[in-house]
BAFI-3210 file (N, C-alpha, C; in Angstrom, 3 decimals, decimal comma, padded with zeros to 6 digits):
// residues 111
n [1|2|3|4|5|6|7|8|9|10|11|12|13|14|15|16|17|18|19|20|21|22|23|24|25|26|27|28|29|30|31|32|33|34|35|36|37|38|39|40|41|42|43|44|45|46|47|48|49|50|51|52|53|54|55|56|57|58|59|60|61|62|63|64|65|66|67|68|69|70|71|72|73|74|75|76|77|78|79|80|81|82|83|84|85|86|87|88|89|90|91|92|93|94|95|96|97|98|99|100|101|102|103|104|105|106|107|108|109|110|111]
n.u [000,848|000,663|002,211|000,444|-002,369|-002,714|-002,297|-004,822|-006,615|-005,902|-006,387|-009,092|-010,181|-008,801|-010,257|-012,874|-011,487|-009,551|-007,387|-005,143|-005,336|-005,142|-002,407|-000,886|-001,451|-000,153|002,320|002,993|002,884|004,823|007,327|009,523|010,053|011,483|013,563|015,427|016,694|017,843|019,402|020,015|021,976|021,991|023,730|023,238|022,556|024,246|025,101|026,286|026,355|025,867|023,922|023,330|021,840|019,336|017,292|015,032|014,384|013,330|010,628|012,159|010,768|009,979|011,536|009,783|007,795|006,776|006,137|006,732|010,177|011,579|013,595|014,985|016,074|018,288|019,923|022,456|024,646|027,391|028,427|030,852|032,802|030,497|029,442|027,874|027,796|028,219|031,250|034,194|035,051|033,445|031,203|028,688|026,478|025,116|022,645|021,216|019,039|017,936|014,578|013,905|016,220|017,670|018,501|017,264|017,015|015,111|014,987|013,551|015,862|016,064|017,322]
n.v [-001,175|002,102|005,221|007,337|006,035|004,824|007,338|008,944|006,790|006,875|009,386|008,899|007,301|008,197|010,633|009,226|007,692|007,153|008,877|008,080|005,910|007,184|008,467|006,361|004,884|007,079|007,068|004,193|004,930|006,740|005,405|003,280|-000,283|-002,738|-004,428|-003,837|-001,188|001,940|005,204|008,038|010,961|014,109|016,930|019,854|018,689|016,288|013,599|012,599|011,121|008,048|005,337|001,626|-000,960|-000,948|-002,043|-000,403|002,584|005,383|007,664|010,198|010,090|012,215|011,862|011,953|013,290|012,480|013,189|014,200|013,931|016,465|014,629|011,830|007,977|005,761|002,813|001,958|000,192|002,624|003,220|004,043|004,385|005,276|003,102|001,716|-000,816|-003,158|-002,800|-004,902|-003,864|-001,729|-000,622|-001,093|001,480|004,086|006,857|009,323|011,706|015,091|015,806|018,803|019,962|017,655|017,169|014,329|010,913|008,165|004,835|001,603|-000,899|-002,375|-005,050]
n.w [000,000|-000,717|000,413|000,070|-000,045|002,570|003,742|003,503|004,142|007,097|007,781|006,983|009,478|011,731|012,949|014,333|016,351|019,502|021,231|021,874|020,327|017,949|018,629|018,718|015,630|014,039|015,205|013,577|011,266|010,626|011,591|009,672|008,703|007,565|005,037|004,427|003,262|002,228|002,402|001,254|001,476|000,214|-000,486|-002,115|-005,487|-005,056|-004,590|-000,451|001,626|002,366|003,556|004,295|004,069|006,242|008,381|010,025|010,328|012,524|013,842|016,336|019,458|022,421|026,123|028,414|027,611|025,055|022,816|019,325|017,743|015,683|014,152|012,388|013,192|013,306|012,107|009,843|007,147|006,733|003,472|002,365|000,619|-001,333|-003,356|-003,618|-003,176|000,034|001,359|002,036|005,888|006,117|008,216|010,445|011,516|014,158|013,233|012,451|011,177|010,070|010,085|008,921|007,857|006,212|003,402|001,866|000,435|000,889|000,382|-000,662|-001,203|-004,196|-005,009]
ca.u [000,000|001,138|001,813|-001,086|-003,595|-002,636|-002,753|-006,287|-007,662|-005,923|-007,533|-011,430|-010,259|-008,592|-011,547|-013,499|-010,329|-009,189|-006,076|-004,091|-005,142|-004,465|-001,011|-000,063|-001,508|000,691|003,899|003,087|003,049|006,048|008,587|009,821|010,451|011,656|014,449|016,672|016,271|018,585|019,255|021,469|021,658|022,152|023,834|022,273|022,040|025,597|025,234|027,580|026,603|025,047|023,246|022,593|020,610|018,501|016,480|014,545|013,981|012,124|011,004|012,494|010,160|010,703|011,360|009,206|006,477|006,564|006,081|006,934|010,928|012,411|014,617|014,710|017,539|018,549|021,204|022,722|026,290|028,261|028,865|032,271|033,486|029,664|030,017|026,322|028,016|028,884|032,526|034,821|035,320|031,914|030,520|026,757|026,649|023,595|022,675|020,337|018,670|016,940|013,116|013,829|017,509|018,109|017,969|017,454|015,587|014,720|013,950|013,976|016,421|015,420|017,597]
ca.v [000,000|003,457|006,096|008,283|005,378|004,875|009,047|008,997|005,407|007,544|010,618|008,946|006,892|008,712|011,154|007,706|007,029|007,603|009,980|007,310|005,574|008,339|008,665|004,418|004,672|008,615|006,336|003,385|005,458|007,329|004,114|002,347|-001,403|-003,286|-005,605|-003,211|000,058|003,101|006,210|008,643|012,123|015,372|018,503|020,275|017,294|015,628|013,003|013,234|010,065|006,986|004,327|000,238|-002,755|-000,337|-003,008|-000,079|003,903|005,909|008,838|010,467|010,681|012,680|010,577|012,360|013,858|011,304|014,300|013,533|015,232|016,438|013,974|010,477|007,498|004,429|002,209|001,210|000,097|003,531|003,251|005,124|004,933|005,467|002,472|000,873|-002,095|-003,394|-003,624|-005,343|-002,995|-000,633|-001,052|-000,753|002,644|004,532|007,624|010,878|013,287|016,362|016,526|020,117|020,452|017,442|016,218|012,901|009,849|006,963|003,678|-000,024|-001,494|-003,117|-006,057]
ca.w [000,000|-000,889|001,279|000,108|000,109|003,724|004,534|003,248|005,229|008,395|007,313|007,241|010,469|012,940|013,787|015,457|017,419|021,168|020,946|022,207|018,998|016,728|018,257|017,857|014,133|013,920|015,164|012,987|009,669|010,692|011,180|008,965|009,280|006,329|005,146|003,548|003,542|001,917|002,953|000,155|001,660|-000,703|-000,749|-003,459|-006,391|-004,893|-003,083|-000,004|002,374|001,962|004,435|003,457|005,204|006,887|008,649|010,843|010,414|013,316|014,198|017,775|020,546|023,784|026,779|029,121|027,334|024,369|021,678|018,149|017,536|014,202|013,594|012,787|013,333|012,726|011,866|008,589|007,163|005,951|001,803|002,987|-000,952|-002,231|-004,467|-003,852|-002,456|000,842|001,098|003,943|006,590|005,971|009,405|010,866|012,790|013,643|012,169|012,821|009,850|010,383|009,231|008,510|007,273|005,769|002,090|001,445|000,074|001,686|-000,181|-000,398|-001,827|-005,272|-004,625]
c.u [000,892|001,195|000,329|-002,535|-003,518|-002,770|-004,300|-007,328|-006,908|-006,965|-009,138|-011,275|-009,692|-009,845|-012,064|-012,508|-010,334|-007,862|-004,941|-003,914|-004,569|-003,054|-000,209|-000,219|-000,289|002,233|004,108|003,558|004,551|007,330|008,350|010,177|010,585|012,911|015,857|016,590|017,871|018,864|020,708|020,833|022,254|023,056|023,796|022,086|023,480|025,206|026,820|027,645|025,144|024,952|022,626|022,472|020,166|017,630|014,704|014,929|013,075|012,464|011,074|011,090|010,441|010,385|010,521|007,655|006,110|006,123|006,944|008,769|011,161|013,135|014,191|015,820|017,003|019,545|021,021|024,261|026,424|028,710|030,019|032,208|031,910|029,687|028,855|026,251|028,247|030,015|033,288|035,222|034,464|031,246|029,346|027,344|025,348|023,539|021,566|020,275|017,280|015,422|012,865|015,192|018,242|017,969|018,374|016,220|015,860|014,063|014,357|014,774|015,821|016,185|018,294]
c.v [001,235|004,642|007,122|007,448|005,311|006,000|008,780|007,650|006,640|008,460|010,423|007,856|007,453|009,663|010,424|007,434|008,291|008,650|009,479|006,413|006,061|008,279|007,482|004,609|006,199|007,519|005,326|003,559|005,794|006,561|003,338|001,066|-002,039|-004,557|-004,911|-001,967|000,981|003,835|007,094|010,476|012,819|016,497|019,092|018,892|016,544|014,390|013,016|011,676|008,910|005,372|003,075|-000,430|-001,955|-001,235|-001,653|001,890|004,497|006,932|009,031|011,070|011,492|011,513|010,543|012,939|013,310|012,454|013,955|014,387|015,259|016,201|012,287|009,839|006,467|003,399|001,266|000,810|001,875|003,181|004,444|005,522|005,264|004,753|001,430|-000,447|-001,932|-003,823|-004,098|-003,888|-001,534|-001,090|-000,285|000,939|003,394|005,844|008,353|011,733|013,739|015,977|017,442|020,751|019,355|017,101|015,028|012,136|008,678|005,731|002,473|-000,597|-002,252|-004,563|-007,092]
c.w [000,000|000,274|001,303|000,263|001,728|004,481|004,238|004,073|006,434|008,486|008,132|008,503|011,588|013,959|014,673|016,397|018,843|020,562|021,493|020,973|017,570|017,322|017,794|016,365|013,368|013,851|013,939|011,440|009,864|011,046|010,531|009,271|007,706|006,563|004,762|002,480|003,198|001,682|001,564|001,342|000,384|000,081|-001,753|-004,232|-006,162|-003,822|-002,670|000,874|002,184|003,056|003,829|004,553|006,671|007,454|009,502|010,690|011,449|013,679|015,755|018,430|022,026|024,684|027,799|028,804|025,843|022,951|020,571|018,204|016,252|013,621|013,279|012,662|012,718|012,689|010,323|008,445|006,524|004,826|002,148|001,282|-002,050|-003,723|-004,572|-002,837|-001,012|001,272|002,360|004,101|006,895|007,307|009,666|011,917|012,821|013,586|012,900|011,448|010,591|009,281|008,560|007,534|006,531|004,309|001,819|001,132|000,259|001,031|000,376|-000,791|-002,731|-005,158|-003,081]
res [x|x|x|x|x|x|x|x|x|x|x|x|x|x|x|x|x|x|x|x|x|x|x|x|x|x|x|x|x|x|x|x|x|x|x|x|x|x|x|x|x|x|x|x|x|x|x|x|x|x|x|x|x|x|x|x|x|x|x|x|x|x|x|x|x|x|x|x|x|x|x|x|x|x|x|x|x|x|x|x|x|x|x|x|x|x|x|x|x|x|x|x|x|x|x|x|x|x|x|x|x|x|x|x|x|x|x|x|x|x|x]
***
């Protein structure tokens, strides 16, 4: 299912919900969970850094008042040489982009 088919079922279902419901179905959209997941950031049309076997994307909550933040993490390997592959010595590390300052795009891996 598409992201926009899924905004629009929230859309005509959240109204009916508790506001504890609306925020589980709010979290649910907003992480990612997959198998393999990759992250290219930008500076202008360059890419500069690049994230593979993304198993898990989410967005930061506070720890006290559980409020959505403007970032989200993760963990992937580092594409150090930006070469698509995974090469020896590319290690898992986890990672932070801005909602607001960063550019990037986020997919699945096609293979």
């Amino acid at each position: 299912m598409n992201r926009l088919a899924i905004a629009l079922c929230v859309a005509a279902v959240l109204p009916g919900c508790t506001q504890e419901r609306q925020n589980q179905i709010r979290r649910e959209i907003q992480n990612w969970t997959g198998t393999n997941g990759i992250l290219e950031i930008y500076a202008g049309d360059k890419l500069v850094k690049r994230f593979m076997k993304i198993d898990k994307m989410s967005t930061a909550y506070g720890t006290d008042d559980h409020v959505p933040r403007s970032y989200r993490f993760g963990y992937g390997v580092l594409d150090e040489n930006l070469n698509g592959v995974v090469d020896p010595g590319e290690k898992r590390v986890y990672f932070e982009i801005s909602d607001y300052a960063t550019n990037y795009v986020f997919y699945e891996s096609p293979h």
